[in-house]
DSSP file (Angstrom, degrees, kcal/mol; ACC not computed):
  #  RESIDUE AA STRUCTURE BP1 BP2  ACC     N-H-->O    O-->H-N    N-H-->O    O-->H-N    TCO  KAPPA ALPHA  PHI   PSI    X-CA   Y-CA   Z-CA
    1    1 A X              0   0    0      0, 0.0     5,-0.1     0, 0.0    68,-0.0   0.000 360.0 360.0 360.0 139.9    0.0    0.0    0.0
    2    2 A X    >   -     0   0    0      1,-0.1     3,-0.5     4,-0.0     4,-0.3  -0.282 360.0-121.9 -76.0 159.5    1.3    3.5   -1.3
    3    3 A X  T >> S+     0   0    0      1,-0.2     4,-3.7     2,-0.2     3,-3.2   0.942 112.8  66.5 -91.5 -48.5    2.5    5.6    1.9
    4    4 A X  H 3> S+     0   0    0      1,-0.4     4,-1.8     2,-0.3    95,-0.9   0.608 102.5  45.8  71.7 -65.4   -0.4    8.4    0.5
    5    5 A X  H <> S+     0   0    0     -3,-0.5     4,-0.6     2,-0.2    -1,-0.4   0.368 109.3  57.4-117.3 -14.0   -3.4    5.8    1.3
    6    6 A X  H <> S+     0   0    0     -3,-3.2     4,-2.4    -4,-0.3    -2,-0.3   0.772 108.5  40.2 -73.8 -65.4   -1.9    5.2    4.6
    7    7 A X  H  X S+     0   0    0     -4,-3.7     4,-1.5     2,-0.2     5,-0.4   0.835 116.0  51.4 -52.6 -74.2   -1.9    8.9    5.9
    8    8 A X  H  X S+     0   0    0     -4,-1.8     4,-3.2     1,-0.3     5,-0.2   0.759 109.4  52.0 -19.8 -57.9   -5.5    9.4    4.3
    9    9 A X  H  X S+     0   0    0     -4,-0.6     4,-1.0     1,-0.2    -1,-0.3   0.978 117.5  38.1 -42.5 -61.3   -6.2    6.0    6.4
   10   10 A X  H  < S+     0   0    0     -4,-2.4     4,-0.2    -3,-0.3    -2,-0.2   0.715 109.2  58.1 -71.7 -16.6   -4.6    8.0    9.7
   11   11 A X  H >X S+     0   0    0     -4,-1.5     3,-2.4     2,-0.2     4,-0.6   0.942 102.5  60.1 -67.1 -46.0   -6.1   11.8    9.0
   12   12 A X  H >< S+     0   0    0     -4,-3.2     3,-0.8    -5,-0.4    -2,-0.2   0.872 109.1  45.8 -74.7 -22.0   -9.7    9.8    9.1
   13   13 A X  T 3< S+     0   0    0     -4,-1.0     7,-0.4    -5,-0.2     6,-0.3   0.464  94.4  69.0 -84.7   2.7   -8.7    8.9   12.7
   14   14 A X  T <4 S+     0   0    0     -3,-2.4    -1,-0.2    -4,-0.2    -2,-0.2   0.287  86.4  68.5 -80.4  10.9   -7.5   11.9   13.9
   15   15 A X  S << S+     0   0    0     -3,-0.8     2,-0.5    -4,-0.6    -1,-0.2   0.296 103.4  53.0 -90.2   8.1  -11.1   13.3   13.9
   16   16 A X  S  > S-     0   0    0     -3,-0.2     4,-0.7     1,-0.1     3,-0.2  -0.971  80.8-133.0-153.3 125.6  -11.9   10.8   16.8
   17   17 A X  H  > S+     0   0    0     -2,-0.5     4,-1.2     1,-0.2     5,-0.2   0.735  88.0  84.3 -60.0 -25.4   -9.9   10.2   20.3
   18   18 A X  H >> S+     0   0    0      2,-0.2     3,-1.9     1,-0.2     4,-1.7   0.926  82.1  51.4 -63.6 -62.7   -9.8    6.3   20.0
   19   19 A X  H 3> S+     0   0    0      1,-0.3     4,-3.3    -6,-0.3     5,-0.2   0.860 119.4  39.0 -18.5 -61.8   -6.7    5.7   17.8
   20   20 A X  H 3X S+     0   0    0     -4,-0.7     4,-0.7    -7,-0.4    -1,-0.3   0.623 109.7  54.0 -98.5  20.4   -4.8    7.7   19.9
   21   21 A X  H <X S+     0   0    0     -3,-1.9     4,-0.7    -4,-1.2    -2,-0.2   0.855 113.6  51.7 -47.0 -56.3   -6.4    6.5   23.4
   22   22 A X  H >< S+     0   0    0     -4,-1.7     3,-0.8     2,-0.2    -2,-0.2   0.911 108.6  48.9 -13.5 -73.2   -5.3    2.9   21.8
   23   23 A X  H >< S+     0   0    0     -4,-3.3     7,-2.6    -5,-0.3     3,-1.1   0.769 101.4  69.0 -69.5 -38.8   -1.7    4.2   21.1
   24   24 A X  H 3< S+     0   0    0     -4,-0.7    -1,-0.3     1,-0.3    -2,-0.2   0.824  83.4  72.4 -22.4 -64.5   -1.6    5.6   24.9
   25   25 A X  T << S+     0   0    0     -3,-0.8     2,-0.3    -4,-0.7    -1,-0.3   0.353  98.3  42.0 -53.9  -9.6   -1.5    2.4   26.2
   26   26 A X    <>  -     0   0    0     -3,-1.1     4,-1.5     1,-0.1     5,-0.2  -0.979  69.0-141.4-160.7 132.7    2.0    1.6   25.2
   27   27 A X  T  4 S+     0   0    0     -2,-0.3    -1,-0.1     1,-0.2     4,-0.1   0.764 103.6  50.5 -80.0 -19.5    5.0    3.9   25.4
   28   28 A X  T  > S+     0   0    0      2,-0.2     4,-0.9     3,-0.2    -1,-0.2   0.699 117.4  40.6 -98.5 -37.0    6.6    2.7   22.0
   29   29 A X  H >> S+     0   0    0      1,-0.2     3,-5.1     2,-0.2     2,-1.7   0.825 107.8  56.0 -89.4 -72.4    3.2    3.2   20.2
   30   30 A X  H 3X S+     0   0    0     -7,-2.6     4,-1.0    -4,-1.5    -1,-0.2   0.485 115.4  52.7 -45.8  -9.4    1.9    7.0   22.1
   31   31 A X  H 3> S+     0   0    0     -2,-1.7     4,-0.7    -8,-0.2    -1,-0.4   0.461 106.9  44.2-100.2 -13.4    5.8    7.9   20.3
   32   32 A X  H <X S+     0   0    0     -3,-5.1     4,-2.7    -4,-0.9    -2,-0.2   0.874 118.1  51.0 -74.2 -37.4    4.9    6.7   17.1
   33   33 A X  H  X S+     0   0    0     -4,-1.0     4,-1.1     2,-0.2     5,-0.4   0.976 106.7  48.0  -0.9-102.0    1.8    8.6   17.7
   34   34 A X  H >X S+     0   0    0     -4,-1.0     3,-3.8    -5,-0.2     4,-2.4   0.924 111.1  52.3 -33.2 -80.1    3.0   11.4   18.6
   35   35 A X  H 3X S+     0   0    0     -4,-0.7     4,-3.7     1,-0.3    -2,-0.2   0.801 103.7  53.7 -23.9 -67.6    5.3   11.5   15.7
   36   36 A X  H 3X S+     0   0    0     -4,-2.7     4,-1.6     2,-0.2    -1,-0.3   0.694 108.3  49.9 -22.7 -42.4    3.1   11.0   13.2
   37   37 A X  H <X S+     0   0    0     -3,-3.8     4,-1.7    -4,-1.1     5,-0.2   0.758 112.7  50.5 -74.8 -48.6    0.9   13.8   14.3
   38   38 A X  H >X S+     0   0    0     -4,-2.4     3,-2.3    -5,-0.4     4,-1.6   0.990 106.3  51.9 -73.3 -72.5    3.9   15.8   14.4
   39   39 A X  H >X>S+     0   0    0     -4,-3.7     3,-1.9     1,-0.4     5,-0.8   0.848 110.8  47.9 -45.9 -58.1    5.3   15.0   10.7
   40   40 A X  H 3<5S+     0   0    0     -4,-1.6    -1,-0.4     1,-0.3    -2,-0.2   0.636 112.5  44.5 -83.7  10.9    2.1   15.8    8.9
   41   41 A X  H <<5S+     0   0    0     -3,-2.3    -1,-0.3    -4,-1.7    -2,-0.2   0.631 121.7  42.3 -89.3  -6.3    1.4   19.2   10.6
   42   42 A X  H <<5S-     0   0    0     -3,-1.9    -2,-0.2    -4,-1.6    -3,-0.2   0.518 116.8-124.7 -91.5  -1.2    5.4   19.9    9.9
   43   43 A X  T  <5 +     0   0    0     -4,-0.6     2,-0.3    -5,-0.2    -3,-0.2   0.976  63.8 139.3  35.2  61.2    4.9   18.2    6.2
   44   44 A X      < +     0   0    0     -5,-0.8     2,-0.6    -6,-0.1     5,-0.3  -0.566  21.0 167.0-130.6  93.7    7.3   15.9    6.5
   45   45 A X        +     0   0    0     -2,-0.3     2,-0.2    -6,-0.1    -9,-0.0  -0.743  27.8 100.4-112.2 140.7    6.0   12.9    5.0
   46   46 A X  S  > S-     0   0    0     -2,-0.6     4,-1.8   -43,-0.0     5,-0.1  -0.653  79.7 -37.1-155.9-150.4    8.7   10.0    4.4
   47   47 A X  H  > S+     0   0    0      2,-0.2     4,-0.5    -2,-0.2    -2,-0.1   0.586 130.0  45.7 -72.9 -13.7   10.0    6.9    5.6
   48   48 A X  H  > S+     0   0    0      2,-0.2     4,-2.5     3,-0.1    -1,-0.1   0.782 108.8  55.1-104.9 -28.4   10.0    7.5    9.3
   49   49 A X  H >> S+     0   0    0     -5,-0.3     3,-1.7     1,-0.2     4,-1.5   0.984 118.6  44.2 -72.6 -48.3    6.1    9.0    9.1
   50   50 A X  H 3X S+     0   0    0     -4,-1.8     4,-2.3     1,-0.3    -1,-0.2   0.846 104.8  53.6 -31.9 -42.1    5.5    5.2    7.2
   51   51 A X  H 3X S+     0   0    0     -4,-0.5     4,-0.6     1,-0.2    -1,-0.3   0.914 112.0  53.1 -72.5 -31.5    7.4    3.3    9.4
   52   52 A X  H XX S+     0   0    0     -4,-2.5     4,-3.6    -3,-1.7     3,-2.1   0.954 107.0  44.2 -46.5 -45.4    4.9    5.1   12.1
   53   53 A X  H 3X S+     0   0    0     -4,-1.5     4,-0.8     1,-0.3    -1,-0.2   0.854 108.1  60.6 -77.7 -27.4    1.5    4.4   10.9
   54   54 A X  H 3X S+     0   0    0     -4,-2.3     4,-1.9    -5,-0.4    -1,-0.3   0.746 104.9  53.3 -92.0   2.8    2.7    0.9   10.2
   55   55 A X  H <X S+     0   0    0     -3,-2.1     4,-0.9    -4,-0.6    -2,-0.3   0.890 114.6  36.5 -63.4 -65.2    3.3    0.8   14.0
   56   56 A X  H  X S+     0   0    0     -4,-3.6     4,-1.5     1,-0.2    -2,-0.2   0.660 108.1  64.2 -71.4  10.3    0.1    1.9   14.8
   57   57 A X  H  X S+     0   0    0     -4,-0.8     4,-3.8    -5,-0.2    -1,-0.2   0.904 107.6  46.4 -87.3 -48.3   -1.3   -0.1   11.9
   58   58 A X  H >< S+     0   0    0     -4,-1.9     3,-6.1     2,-0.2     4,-0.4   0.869 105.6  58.8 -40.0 -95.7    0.1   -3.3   14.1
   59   59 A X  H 3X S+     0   0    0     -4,-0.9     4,-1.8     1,-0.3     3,-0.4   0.448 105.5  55.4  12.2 -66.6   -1.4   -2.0   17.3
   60   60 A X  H 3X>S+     0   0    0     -4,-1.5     4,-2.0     1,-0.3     5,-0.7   0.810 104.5  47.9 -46.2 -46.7   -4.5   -2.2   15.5
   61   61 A X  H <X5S+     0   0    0     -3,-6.1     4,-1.4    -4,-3.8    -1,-0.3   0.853 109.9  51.8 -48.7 -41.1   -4.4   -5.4   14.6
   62   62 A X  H  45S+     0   0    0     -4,-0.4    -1,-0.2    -3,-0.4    -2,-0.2   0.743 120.2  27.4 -65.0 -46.6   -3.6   -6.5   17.5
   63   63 A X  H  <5S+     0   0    0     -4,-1.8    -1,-0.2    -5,-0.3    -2,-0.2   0.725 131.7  31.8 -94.5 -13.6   -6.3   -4.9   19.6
   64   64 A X  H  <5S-     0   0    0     -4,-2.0    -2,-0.2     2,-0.3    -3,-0.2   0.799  98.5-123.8-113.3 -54.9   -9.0   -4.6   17.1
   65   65 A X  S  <<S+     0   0    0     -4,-1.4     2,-0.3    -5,-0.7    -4,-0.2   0.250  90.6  60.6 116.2 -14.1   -8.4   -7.6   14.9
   66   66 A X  S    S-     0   0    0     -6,-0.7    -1,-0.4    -5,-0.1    -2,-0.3  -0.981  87.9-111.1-140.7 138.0   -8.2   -5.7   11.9
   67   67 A X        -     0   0    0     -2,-0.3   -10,-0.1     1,-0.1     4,-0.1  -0.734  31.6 -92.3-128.3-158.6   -5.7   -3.1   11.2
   68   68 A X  S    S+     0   0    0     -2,-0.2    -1,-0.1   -12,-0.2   -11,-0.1   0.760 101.9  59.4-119.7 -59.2   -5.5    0.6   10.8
   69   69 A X  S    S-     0   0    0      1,-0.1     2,-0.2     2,-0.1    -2,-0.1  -0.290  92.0 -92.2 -86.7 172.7   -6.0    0.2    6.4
   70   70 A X        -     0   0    0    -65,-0.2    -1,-0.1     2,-0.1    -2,-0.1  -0.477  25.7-139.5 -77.8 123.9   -8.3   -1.0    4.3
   71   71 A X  S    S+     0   0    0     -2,-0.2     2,-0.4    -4,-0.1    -1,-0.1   0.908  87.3  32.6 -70.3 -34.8   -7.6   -4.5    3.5
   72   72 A X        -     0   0    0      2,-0.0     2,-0.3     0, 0.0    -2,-0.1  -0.946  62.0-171.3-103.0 134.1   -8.7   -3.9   -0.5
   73   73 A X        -     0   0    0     -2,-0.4     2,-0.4     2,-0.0     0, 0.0  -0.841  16.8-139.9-113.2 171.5   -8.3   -0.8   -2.7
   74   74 A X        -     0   0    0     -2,-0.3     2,-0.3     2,-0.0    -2,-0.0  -0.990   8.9-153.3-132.2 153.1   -9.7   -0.7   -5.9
   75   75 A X        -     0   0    0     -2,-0.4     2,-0.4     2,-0.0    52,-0.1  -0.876   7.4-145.2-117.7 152.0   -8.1    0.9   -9.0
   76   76 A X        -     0   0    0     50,-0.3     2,-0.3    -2,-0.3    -2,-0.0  -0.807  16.5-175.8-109.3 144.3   -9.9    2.4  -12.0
   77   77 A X        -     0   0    0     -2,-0.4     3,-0.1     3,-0.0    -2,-0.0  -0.905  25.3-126.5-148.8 126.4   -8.6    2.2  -16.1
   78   78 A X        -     0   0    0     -2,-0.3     2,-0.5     1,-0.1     6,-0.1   0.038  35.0 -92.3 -58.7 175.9  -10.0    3.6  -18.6
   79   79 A X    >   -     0   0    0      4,-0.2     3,-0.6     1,-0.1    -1,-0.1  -0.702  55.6 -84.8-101.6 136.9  -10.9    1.6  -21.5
   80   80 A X  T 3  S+     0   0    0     -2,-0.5    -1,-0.1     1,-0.2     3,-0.1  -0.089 118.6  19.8 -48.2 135.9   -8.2    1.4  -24.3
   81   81 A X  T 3  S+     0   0    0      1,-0.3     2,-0.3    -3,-0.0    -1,-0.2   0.715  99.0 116.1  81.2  11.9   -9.0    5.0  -26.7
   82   82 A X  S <  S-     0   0    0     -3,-0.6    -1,-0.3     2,-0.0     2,-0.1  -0.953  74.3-114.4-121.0 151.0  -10.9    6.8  -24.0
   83   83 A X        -     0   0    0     -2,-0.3    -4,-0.2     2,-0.1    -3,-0.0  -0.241  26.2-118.0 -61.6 146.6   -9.7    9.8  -22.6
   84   84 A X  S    S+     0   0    0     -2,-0.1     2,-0.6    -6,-0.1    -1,-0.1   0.747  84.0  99.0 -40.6 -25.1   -8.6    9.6  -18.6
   85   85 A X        +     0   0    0      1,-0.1    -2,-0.1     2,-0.1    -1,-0.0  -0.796  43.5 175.0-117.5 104.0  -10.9   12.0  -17.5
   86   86 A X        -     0   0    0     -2,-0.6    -1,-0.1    39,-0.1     3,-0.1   0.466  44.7-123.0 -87.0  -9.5  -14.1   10.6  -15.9
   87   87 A X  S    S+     0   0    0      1,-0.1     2,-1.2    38,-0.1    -2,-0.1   0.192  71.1 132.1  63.2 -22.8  -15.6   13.8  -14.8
   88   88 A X        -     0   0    0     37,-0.1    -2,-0.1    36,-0.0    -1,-0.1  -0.573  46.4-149.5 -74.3 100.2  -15.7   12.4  -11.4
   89   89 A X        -     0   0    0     -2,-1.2    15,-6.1    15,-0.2     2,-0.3  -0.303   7.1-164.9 -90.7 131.6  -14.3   14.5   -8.4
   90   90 A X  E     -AB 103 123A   0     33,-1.2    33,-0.8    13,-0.3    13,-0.3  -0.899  37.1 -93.8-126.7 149.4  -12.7   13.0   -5.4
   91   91 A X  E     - B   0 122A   0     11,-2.0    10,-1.3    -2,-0.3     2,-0.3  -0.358  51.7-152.1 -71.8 129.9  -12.0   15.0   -1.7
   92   92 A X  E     - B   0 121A   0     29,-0.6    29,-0.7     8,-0.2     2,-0.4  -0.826  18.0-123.8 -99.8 141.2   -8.5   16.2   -2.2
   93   93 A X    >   -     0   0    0      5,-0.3     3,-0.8    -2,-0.3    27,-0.1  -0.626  21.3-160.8 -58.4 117.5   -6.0   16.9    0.6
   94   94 A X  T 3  S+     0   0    0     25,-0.4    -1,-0.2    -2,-0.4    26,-0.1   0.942  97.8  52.4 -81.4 -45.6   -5.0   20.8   -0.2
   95   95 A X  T 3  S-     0   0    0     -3,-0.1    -1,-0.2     1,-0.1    -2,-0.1   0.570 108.5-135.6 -65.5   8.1   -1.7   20.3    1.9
   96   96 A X    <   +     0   0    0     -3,-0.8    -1,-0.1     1,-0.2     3,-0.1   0.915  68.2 126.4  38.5  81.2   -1.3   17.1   -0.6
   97   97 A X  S    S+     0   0    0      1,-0.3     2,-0.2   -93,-0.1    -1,-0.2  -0.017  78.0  25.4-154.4  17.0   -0.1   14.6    3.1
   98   98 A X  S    S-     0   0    0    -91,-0.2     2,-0.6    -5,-0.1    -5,-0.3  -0.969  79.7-108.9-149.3-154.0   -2.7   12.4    1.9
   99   99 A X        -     0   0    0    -95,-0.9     3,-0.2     1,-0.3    -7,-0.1  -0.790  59.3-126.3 -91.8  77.6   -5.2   10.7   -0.6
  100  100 A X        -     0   0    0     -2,-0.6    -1,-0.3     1,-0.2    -8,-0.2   0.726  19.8 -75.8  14.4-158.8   -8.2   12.1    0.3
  101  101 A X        -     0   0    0    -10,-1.3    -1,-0.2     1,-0.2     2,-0.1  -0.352  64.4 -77.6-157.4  55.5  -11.5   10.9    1.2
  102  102 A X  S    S-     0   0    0    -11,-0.2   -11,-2.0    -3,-0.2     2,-0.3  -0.424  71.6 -29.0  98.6-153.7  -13.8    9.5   -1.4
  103  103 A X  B     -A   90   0A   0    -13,-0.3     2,-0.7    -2,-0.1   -13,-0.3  -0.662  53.5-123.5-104.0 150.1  -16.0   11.1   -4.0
  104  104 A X        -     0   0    0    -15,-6.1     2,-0.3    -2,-0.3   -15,-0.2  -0.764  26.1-151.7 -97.8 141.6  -17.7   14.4   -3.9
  105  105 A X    >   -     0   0    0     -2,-0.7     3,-1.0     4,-0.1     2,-0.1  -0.821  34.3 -90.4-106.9 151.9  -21.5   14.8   -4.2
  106  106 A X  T 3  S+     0   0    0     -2,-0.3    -1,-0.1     1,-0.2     0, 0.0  -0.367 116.7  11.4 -43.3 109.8  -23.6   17.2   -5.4
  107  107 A X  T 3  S+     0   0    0      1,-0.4    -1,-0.2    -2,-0.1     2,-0.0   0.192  90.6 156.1  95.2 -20.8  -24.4   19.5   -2.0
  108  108 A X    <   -     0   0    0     -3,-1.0    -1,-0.4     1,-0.2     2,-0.3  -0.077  49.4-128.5  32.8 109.0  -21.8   17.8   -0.1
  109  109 A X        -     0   0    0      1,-0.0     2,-0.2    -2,-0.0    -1,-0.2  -0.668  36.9-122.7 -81.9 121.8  -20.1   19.6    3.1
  110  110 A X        -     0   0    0     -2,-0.3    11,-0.1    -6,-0.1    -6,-0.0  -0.584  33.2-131.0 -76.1 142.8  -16.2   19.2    2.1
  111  111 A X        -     0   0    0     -2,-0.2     9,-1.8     9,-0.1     2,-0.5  -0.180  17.3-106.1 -88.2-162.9  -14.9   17.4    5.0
  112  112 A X  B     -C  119   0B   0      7,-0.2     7,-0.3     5,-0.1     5,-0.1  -0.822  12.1-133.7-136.5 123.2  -11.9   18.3    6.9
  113  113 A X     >  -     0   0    0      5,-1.6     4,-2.6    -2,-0.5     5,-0.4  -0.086  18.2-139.8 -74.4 138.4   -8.8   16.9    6.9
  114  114 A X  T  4 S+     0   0    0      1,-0.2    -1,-0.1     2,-0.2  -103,-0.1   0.851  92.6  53.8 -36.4 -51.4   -7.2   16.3   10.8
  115  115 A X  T  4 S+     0   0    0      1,-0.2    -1,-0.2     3,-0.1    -2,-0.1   0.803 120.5  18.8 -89.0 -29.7   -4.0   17.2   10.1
  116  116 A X  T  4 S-     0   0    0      2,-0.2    -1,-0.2    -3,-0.1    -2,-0.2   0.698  91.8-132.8-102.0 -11.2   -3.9   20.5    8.5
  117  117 A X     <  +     0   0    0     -4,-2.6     2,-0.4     1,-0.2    -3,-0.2   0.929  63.1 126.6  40.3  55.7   -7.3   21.5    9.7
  118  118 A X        -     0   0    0     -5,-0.4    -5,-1.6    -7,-0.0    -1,-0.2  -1.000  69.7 -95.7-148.4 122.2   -8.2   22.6    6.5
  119  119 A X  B     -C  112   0B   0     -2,-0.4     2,-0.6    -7,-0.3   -25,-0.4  -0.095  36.8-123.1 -54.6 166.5  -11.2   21.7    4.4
  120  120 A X        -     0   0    0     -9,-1.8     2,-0.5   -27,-0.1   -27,-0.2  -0.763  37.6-161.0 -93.7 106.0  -10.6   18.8    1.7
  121  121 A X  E     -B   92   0A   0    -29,-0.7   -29,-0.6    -2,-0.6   -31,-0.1  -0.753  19.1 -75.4-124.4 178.5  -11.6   20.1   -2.1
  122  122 A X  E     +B   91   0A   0     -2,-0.5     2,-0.3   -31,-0.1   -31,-0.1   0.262  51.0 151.1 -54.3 149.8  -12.3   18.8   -5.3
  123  123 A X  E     -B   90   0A   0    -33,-0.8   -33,-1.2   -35,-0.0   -19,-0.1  -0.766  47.7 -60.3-174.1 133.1  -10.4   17.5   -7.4
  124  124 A X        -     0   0    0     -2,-0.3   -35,-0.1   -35,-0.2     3,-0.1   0.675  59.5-105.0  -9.0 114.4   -9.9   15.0  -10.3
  125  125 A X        -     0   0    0      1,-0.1     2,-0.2     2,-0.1    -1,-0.2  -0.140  41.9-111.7 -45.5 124.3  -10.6   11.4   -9.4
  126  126 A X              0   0    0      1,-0.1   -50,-0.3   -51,-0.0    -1,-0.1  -0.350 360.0 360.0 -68.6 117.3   -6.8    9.3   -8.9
  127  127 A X              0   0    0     -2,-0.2    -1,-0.1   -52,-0.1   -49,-0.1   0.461 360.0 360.0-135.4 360.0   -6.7    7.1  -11.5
């Protein structure tokens, strides 16, 4: 899994205390935690914010069953001789520290990403 679709996975759980109540619990995970938190509001997304999230991604497993990503992604291709361009808009990170958060609908509150505090806007579906 691309590092991009992990932070998106970790912004949608900084809107909500559990993750890092979870992470608390253990001094090795509440400092990958932390860190994490700390890279994407400094924009420093690399190897060491990865190597977090797949710390807490364990954690998760561990406690949940399940862990911190989405066990499938699905990829779109156009069909050979079609342009790229689907017309379909997906919620974009404006501080680009993650891959957003699904499609936008018509009427649709943009949501807001965790880490910058900043609403999410449209912007060309990833394909």
């Amino acid at each position: 899994m691309d590092l991009a679709a992990k932070i998106a996975a970790f912004c949608r759980e900084l809107g909500d205390s559990t993750l890092r109540e979870m992470a608390q619990r253990d001094e090795n995970t509440d400092a990958a935690y932390k860190r994490a938190v700390e890279s994407l509001e400094a924009g420093q997304i690399g190897p060491g914010l990865g190597a977090d999230l797949d710390v807490l991604d364990e954690m998760v497993r561990e406690v949940e069953g399940q862990g911190l990503y989405p066990e499938a992604t699905r990829g779109y291709q156009p069909l050979p001789g079609l342009g790229r361009g689907t017309g379909a808009q997906w919620w974009t990170c404006p501080g680009g520290r993650c891959a957003g958060r699904g499609r936008v609908r018509p009427g649709q509150e943009p949501p807001v990403c965790a880490a910058i505090s900043e609403h999410l806007v449209p912007g060309p579906f990833p394909g």
